[in-house]
KEKOL-523390 format. One record per residue (C-alpha): x, z, y; residue in three letters. Coordinates in steps of 0.1 Angstrom, whole numbers, padded with zeros to 4 digits, always signed. Layout:
<mardrens>
XZYALA...
</mardrens>
This chain:
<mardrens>
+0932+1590+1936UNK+0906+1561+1948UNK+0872+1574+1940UNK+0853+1563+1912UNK+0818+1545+1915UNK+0785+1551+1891UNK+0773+1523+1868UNK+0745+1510+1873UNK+0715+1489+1860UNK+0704+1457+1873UNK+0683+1430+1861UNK+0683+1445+1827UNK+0727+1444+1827UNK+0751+1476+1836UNK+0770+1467+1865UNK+0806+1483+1862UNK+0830+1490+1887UNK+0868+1487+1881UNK+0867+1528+1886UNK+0839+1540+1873UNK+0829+1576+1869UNK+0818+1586+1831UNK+0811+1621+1819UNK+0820+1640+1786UNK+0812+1666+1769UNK+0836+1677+1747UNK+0821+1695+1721UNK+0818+1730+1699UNK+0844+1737+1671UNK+0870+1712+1669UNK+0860+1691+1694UNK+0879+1707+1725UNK+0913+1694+1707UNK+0903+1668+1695UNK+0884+1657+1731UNK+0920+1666+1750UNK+0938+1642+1727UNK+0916+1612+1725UNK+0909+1608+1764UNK+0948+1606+1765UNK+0941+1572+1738UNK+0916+1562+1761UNK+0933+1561+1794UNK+0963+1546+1778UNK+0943+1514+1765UNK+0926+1510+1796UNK+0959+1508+1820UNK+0973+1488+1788UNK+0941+1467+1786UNK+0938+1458+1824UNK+0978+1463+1838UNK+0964+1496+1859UNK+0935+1471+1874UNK+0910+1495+1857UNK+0903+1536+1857UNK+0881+1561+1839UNK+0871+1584+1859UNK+0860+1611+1834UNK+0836+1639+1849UNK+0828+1673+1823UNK+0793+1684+1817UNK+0785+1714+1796UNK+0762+1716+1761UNK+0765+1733+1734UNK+0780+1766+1728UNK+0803+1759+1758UNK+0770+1757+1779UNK+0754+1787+1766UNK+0783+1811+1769UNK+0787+1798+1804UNK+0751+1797+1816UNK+0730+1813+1790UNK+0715+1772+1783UNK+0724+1754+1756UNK+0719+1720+1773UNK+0713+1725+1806UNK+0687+1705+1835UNK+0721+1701+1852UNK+0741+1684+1826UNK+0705+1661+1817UNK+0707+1648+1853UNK+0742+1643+1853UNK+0736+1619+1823UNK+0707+1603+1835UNK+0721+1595+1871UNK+0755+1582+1853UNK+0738+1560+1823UNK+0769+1561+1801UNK+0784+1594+1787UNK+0806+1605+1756UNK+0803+1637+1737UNK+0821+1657+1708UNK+0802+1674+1686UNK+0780+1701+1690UNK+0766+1734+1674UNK+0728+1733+1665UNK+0717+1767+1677UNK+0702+1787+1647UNK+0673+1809+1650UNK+0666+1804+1688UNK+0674+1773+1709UNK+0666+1740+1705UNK+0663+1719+1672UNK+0695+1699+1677UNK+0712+1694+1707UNK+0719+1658+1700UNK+0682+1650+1689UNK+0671+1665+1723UNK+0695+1643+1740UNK+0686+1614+1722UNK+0647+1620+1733UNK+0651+1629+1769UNK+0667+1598+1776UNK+0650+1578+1749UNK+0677+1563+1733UNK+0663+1549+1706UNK+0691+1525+1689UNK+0717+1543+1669UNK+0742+1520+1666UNK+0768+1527+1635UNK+0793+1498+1627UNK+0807+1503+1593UNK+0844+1483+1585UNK+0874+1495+1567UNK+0907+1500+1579UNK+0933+1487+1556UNK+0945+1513+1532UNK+0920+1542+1541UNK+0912+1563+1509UNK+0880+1548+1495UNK+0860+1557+1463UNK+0852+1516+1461UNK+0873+1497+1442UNK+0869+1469+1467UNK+0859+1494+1502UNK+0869+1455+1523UNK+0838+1444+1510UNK+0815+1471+1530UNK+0812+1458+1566UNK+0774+1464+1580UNK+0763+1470+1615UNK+0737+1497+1612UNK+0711+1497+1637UNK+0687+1534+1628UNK+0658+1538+1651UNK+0665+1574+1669UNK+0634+1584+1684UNK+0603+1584+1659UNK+0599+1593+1623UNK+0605+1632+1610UNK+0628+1633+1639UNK+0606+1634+1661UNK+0598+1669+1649UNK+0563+1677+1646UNK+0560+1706+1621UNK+0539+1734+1611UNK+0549+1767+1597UNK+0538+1774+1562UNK+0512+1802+1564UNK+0508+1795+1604UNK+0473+1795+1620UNK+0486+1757+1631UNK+0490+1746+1600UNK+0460+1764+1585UNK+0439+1746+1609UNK+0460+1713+1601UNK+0452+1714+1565UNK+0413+1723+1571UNK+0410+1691+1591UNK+0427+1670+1566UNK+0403+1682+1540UNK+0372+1685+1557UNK+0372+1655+1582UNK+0396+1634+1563UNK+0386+1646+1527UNK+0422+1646+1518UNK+0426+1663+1485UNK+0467+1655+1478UNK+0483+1689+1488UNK+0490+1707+1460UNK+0494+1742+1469UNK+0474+1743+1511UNK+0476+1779+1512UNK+0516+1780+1508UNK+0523+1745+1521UNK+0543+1735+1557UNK+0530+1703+1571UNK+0555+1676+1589UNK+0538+1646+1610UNK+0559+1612+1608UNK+0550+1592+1636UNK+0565+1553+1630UNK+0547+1526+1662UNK+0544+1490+1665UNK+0565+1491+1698UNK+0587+1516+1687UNK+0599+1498+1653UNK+0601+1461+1670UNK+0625+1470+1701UNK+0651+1489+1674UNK+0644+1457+1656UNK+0649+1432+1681UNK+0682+1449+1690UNK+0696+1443+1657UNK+0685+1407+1657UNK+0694+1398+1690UNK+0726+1415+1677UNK+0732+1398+1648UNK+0726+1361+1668UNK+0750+1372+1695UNK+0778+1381+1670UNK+0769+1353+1646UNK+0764+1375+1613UNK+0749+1362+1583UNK+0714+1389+1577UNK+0692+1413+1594UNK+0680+1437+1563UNK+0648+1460+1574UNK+0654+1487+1544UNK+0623+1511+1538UNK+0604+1531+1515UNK+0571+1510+1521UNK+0561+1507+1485UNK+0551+1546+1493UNK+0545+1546+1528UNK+0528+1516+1531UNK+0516+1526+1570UNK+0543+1538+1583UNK+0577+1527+1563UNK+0557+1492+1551UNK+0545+1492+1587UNK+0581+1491+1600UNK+0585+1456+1572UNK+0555+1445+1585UNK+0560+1446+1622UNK+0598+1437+1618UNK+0591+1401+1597UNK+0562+1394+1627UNK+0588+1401+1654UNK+0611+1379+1639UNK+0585+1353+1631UNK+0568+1350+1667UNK+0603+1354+1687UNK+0633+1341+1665UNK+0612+1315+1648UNK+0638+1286+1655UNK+0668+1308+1648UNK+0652+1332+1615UNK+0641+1325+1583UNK+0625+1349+1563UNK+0620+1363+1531UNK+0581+1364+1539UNK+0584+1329+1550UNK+0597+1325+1513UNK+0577+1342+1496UNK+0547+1319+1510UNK+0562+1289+1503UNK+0565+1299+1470UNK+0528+1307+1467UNK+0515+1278+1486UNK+0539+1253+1472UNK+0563+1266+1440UNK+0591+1283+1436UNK+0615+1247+1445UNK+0601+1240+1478UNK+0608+1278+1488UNK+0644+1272+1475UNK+0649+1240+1491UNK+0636+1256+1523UNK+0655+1287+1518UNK+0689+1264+1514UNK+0684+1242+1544UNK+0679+1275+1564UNK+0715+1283+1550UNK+0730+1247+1557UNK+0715+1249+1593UNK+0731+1288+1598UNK+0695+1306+1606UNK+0702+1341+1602UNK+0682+1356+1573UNK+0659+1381+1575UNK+0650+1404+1541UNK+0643+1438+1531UNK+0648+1462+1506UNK+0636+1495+1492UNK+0656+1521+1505UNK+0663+1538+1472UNK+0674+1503+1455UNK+0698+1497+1490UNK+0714+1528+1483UNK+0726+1515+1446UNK+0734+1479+1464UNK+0754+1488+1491UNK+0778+1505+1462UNK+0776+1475+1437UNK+0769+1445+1459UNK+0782+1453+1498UNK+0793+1421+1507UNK+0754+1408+1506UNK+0744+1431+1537UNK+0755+1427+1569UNK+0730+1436+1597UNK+0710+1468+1586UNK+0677+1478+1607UNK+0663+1510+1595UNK+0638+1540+1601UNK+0656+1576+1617UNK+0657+1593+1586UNK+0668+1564+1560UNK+0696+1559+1587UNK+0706+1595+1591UNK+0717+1588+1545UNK+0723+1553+1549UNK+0750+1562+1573UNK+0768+1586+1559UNK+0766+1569+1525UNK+0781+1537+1541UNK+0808+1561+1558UNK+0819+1578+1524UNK+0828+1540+1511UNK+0852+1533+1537UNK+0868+1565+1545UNK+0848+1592+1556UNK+0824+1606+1582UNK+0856+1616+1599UNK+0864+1576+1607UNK+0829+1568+1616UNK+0817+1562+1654UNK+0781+1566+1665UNK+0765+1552+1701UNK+0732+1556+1711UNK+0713+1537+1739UNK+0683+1524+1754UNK+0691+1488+1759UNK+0661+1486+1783UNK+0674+1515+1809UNK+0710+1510+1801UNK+0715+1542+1795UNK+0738+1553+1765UNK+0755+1583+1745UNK+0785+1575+1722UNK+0800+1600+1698UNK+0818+1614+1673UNK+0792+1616+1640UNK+0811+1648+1620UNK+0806+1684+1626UNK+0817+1710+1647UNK+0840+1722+1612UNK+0845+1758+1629UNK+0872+1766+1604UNK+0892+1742+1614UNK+0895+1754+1652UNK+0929+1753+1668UNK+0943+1742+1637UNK+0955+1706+1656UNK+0947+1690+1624UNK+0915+1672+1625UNK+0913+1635+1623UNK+0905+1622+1660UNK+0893+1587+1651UNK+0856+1594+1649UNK+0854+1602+1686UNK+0881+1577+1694UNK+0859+1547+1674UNK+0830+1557+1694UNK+0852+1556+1727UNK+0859+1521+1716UNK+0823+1512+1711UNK+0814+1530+1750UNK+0842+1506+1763UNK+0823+1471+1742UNK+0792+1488+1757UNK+0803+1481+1794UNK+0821+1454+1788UNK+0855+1462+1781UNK+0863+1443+1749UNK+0899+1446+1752UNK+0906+1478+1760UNK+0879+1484+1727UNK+0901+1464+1701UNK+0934+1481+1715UNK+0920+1514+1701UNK+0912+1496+1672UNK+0942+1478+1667UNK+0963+1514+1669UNK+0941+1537+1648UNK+0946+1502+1617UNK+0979+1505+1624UNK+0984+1543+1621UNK+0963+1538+1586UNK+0985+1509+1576UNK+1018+1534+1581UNK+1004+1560+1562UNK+1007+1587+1589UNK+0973+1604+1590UNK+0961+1635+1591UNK+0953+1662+1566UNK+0919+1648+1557UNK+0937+1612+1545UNK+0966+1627+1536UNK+0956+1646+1509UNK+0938+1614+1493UNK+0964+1587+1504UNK+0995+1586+1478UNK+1027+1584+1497UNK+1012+1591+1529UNK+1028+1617+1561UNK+1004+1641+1574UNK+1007+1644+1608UNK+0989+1667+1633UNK+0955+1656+1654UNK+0977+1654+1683UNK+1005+1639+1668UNK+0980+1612+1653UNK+0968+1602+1686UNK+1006+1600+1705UNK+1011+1577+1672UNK+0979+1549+1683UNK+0991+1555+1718UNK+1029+1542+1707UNK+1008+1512+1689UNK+0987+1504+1716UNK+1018+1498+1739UNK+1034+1483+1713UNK+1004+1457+1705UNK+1005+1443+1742UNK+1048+1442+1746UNK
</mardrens>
């Protein structure tokens, strides 16, 4: 076999060889099946995609459970500098260590390489179970900043001498009198920057102008936290403003027409920004998005949130077209290049050896690694096989039991099925 190269990063673009070496980790639970089935999906659509031209090269690294039993780390130094030195990686799911250990495995990774977009596209595949009466409605590219906010995981231990010290400078220095009960209370510190909000933003908008869609929607809870959540508004509408201003118009731009010069010269304004295709930029209360995105889907496209509004937001947006099982995940650092993509369920223990999971999650994200470097085509043949598989009715258990008329088939089985479509789509 012809050695495989490393990606690399220059002038702010991954350079990709036809060969090029990508690790895995494969995951706790289920994800060892499910890992051993999808890579076969992946190879298949690259020699499909590129008539042999073009190789993975996959390389293992160990986290997780795997990694622990085998060197007594959960995520070991190795496996970080395997990641860093390689830029792009692809993972399964993984067990968050309780009672000793890190926080979460995938939060760790996500802040040692600062990868601070979380990129969760949001489409249904024709004839998926969906709660929605109308799930075709519900396509949104979600775009959850990964590094600050709760996640960033500064807390103190109710009853600790941190906290206790905590809560004595809040009261004395700060003369905050809001915590109900100080002597029983934890304290959590949600850090939410300038810089940190406005390069998750520009991501999605440069996104969104890219890809032609319609809206960029910042949703927060800034009508409470006006600092940090209405900072995130605030900093998001000057970004757009002072960068985008030929290509945007926004809702704050609106909102000061109407004050300056009535409510018709804001909709005339508003109107010719539609006739001349700007992109519009809005916001919404996170709360109220949460009833939208049920009622009204087809009004959001582009989504730009805070980490723990995304972490609901995208499960929510997951339940109306299928499932958490059918949802990819990336994460990256568009200014490194470097970039995680992975499945977004759990490690479901129970179902172990069972060879009846549904694959696609991991399988999505493998198709959103391959648009990451470059490699639309091999990306939309994954796609193309998993719609088809839906469209047949042969899924597995989890689709099965929802899907009237529908043949459950096996995790493996499922996979050898997009496989047979993939060939099939480029006969």
């Amino acid at each position: 076999m012809e050695l495989g190269m490393k990606i690399r990063f220059e002038n702010q673009l991954l350079v990709v060889p036809d060969k090029p070496i990508i690790p895995f980790i494969e995951g706790d639970g289920i994800g060892a099946e499910i890992w051993q089935v999808a890579v076969n999906v992946f190879n298949e659509a690259v020699f499909q995609a590129y008539d042999g031209q073009r190789e993975v090269q996959w390389l293992e690294v160990l986290a997780g459970e795997k990694a622990f039993l085998a060197t007594g780390e959960w995520l070991p130094t190795e496996t970080i500098e395997v990641l860093k030195e390689h830029l792009i990686a692809i993972k399964g799911p993984l067990t968050t260590p309780i009672g000793e250990g890190i926080r979460s495995i995938n939060v760790s990774l996500r802040q040692m390489l600062d990868l601070y977009v979380c990129y969760r596209p949001v489409r249904y595949f024709k004839g998926a179970p969906s709660p929605l009466k109308h799930p075709e409605k519900t396509n949104m590219i979600l775009f959850r900043e990964n590094t600050e906010d709760i996640y960033a995981g500064i807390e103190f231990e109710a009853g600790s001498p941190a906290v206790k010290e905590l809560i004595s400078i809040l009261k004395e220095q700060f003369h905050v009198t809001q915590i109900r009960f100080p002597e029983t209370s934890a304290i959590g510190i949600k850090p939410v920057s300038i810089e940190g909000s406005q390069r998750l933003i520009r991501a999605a908008i440069t996104y969104a102008l890219t890809h032609q869609r319609t809206s960029v929607t910042f949703v927060h809870k800034g009508n409470i936290m006006k600092f940090t959540e209405g900072g995130f508004k605030k900093w998001g509408y000057d970004l757009a403003e002072e960068e985008f201003q030929e290509q945007v118009f926004t809702w704050r731009s609106y909102d000061e027409i109407k004050k300056s010069k009535g409510i018709e010269a804001a909709t005339k304004a508003y109107q010719m920004a539609l006739d001349e295709k700007k992109l519009i930029i809005k916001d919404r209360i996170a709360d109220i998005f949460l009833q939208e995105i049920v009622i009204n889907p087809e009004e959001y496209d582009v989504i730009a949130t805070l980490n723990l509004n995304g972490d609901y937001i995208s499960d929510a947006l997951a339940a109306q077209v299928g499932g958490i099982g059918i949802a990819p995940g990336g994460n990256y650092n568009l200014q490194t290049g470097h970039g995680i993509f992975e499945a977004t369920h759990g490690t479901a223990p129970e179902y172990k050896g069972l060879n009846k999971m549904n694959p696609s999650s991991v399988l999505l994200s493998g198709a959103l690694l391959f648009e990451y470097l470059g490699w639309q085509e091999a990306a939309k043949l994954i796609e193309t096989g998993i719609e088809k598989m839906i469209e047949k009715k042969q899924v597995t258990f989890d689709f099965h039991r929802l899907m009237i008329g529908s043949q459950e088939v096996s995790c493996s089985a499922f996979a050898n099925g997009v496989i047979q479509e993939i060939k099939k789509a480029v006969q």
